[in-house]
C-alpha positions as YAML, in Angstrom:
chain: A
units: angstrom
residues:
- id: 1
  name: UNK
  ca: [-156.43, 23.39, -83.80]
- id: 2
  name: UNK
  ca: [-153.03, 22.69, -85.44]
- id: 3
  name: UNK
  ca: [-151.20, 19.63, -86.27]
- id: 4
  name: UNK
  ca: [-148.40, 17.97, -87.95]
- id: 5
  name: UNK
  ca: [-147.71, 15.98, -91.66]
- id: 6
  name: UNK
  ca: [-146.05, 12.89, -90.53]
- id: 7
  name: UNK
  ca: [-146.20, 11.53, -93.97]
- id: 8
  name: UNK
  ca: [-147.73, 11.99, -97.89]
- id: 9
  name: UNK
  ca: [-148.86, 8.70, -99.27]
- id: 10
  name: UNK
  ca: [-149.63, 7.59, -102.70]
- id: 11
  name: UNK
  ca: [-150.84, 4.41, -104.69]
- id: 12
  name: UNK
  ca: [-151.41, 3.00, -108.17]
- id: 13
  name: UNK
  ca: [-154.58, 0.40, -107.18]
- id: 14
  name: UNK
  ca: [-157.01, 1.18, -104.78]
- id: 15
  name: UNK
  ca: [-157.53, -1.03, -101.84]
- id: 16
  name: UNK
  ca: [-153.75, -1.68, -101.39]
- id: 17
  name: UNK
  ca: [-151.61, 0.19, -99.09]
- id: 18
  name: UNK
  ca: [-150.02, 3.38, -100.30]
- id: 19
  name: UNK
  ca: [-146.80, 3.95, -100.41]
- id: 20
  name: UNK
  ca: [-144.59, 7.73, -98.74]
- id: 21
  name: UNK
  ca: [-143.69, 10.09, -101.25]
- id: 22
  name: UNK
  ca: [-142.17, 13.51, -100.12]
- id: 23
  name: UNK
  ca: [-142.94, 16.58, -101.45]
- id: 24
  name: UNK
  ca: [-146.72, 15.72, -102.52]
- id: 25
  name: UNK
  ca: [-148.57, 17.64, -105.01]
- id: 26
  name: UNK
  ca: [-152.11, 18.20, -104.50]
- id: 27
  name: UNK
  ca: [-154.17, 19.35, -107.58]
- id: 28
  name: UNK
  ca: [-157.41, 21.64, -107.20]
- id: 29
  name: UNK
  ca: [-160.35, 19.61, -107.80]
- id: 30
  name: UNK
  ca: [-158.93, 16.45, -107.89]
- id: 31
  name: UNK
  ca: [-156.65, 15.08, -105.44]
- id: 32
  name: UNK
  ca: [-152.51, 13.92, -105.33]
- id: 33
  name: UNK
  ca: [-151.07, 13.71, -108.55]
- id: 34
  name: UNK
  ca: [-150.48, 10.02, -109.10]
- id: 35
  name: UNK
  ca: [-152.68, 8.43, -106.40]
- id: 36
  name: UNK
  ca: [-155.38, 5.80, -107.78]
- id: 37
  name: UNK
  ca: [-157.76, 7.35, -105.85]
- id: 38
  name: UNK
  ca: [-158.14, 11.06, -107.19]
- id: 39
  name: UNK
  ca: [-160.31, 12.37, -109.07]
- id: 40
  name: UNK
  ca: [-163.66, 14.53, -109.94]
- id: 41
  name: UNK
  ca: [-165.38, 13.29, -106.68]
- id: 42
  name: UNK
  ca: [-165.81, 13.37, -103.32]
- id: 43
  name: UNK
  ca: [-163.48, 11.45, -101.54]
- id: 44
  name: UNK
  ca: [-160.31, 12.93, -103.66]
- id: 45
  name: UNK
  ca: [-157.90, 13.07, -100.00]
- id: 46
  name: UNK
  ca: [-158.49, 10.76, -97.26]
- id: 47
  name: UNK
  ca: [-156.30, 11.52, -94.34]
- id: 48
  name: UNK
  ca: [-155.82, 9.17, -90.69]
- id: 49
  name: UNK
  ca: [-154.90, 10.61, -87.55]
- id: 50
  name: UNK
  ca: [-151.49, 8.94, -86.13]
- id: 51
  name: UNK
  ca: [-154.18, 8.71, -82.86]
- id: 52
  name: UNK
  ca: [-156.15, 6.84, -85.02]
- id: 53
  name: UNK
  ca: [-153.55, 4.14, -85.75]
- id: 54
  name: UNK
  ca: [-152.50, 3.65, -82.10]
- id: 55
  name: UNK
  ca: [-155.99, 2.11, -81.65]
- id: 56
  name: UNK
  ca: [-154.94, -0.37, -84.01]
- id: 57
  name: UNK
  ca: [-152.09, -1.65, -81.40]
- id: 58
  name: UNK
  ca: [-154.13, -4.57, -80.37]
- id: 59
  name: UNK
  ca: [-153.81, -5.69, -84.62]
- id: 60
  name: UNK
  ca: [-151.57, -7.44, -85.95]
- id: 61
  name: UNK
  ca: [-148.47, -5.10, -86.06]
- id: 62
  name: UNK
  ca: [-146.44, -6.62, -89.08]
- id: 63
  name: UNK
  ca: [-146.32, -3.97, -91.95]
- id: 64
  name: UNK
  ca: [-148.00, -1.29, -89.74]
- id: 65
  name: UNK
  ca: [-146.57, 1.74, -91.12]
- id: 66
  name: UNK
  ca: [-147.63, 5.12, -93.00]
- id: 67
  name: UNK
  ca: [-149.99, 4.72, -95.79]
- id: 68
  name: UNK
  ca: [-150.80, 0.77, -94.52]
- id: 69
  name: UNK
  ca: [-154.84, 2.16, -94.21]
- id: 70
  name: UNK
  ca: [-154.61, 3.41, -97.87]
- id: 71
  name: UNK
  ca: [-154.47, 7.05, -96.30]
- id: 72
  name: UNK
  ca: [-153.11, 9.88, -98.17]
- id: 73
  name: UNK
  ca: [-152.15, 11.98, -95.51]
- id: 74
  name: UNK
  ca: [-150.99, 10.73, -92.12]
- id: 75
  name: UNK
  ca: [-151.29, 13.34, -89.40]
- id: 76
  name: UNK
  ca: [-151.10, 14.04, -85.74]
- id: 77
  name: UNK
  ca: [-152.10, 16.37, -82.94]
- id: 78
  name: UNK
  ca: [-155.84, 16.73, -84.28]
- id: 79
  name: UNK
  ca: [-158.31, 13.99, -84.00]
- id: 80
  name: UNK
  ca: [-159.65, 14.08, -87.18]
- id: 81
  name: UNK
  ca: [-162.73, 12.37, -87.44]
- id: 82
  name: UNK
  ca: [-164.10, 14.37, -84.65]
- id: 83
  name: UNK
  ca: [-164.05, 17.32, -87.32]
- id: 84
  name: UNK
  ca: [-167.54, 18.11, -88.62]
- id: 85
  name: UNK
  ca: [-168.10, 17.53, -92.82]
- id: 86
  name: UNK
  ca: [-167.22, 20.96, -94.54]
- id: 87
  name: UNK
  ca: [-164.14, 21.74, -92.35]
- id: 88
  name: UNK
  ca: [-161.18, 23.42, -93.84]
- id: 89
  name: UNK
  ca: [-157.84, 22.62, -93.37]
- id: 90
  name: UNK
  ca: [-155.04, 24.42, -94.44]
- id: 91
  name: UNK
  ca: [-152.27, 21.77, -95.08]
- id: 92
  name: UNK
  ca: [-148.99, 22.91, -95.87]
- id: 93
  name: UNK
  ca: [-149.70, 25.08, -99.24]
- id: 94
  name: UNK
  ca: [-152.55, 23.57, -99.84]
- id: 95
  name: UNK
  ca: [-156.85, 23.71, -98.83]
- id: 96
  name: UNK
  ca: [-159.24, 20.68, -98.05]
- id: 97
  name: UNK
  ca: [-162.53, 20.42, -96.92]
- id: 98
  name: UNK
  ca: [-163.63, 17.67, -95.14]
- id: 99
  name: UNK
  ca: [-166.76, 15.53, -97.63]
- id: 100
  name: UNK
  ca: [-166.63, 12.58, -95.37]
- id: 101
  name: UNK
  ca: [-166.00, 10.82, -91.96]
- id: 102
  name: UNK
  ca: [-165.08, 7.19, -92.19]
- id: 103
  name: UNK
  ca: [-166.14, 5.08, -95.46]
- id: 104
  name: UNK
  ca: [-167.54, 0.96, -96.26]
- id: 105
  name: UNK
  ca: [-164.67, -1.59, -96.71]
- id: 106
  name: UNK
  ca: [-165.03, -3.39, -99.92]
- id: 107
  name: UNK
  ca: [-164.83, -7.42, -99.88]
- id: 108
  name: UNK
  ca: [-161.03, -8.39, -100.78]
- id: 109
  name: UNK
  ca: [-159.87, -5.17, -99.49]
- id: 110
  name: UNK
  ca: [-155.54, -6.08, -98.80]
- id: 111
  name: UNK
  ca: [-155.69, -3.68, -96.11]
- id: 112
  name: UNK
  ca: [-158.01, -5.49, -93.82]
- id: 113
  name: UNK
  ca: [-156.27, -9.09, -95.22]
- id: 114
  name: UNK
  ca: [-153.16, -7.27, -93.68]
- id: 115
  name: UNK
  ca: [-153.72, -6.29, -90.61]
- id: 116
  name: UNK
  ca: [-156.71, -8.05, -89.65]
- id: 117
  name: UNK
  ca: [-159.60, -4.81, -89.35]
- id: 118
  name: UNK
  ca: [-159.16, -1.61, -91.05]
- id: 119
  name: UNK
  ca: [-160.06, 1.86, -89.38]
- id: 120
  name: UNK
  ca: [-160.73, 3.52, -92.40]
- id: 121
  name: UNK
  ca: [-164.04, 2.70, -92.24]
- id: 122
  name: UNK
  ca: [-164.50, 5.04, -88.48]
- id: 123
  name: UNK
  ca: [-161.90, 7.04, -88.14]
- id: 124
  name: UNK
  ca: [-160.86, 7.77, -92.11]
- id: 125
  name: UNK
  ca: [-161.12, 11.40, -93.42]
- id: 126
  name: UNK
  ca: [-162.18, 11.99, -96.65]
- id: 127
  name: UNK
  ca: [-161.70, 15.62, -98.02]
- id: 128
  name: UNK
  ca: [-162.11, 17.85, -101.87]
- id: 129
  name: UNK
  ca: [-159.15, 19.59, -102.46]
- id: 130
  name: UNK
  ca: [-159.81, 23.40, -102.79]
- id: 131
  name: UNK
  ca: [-156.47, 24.77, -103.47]
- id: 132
  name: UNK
  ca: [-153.70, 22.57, -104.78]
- id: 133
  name: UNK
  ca: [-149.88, 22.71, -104.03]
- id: 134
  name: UNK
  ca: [-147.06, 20.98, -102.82]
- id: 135
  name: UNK
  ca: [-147.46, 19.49, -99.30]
- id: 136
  name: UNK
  ca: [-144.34, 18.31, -97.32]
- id: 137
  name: UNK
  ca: [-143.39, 16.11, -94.10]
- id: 138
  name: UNK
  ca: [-143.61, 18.12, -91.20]
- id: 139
  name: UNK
  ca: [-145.63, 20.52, -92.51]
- id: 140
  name: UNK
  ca: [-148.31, 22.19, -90.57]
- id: 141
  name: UNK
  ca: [-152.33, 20.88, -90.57]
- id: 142
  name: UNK
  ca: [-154.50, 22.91, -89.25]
- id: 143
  name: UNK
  ca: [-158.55, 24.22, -88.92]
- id: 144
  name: UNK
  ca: [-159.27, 27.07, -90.88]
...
């Protein structure tokens, strides 16, 4: 299965929308260099299939853009949350594994205030990062 890097998204707070950065740098064991949500656990990348957001056509479209579901990594051409935990990806330079499929909105989270639901929550992908490196738009995504 291979895909495509439509865009690299980071944030300062978590629960907000993230905002596109290009190149990305991932870091081993931790997640994108600047993002509010890396770290020594789990859930260091979470990544959302551009298949994903089309389901959200139905929401509110205002401010429907990359990085509006908080996700790192917006893809397409693999449906990602039909990918089993412990998948690797190879994306761009760098490895993930996938730790987790879909995740619990908090109360006050500005994504769902936004646009009404969040998908995060089904669809999200949560992965550890097992080799760091830069990551670019376009780049490749693929199962390993």
């Amino acid at each position: 299965m291979k895909g495509k890097i439509l865009a690299i998204n980071i944030s300062e707070k978590k629960g907000t929308p993230k905002t596109s950065i290009n190149p990305g740098v991932m870091i081993e064991d931790f997640g994108f260099e600047n993002d509010a949500h890396a770290g020594k656990w789990h859930r260091q990348v979470s990544l959302l299939a551009k298949e994903s957001i089309e389901k959200s056509k139905g929401m509110p479209t205002t401010g429907l853009c990359h990085g509006v579901f908080a996700e790192n990594l917006t893809t397409e051409g693999i449906e990602l949350h039909t990918l089993p935990v412990g998948t690797r990806l190879k994306v761009g330079e760098c490895i993930i594994e996938v730790s987790q499929i879909g995740k619990e909105c908090h109360d006050g989270c500005a994504i769902r205030q936004l646009v009404g639901q969040c998908i995060m929550p089904k669809e999200g992908v949560f992965a550890r990062v097992i080799e760091g490196g830069k990551v670019f738009e376009g780049d490749s995504i693929e199962v390993v």
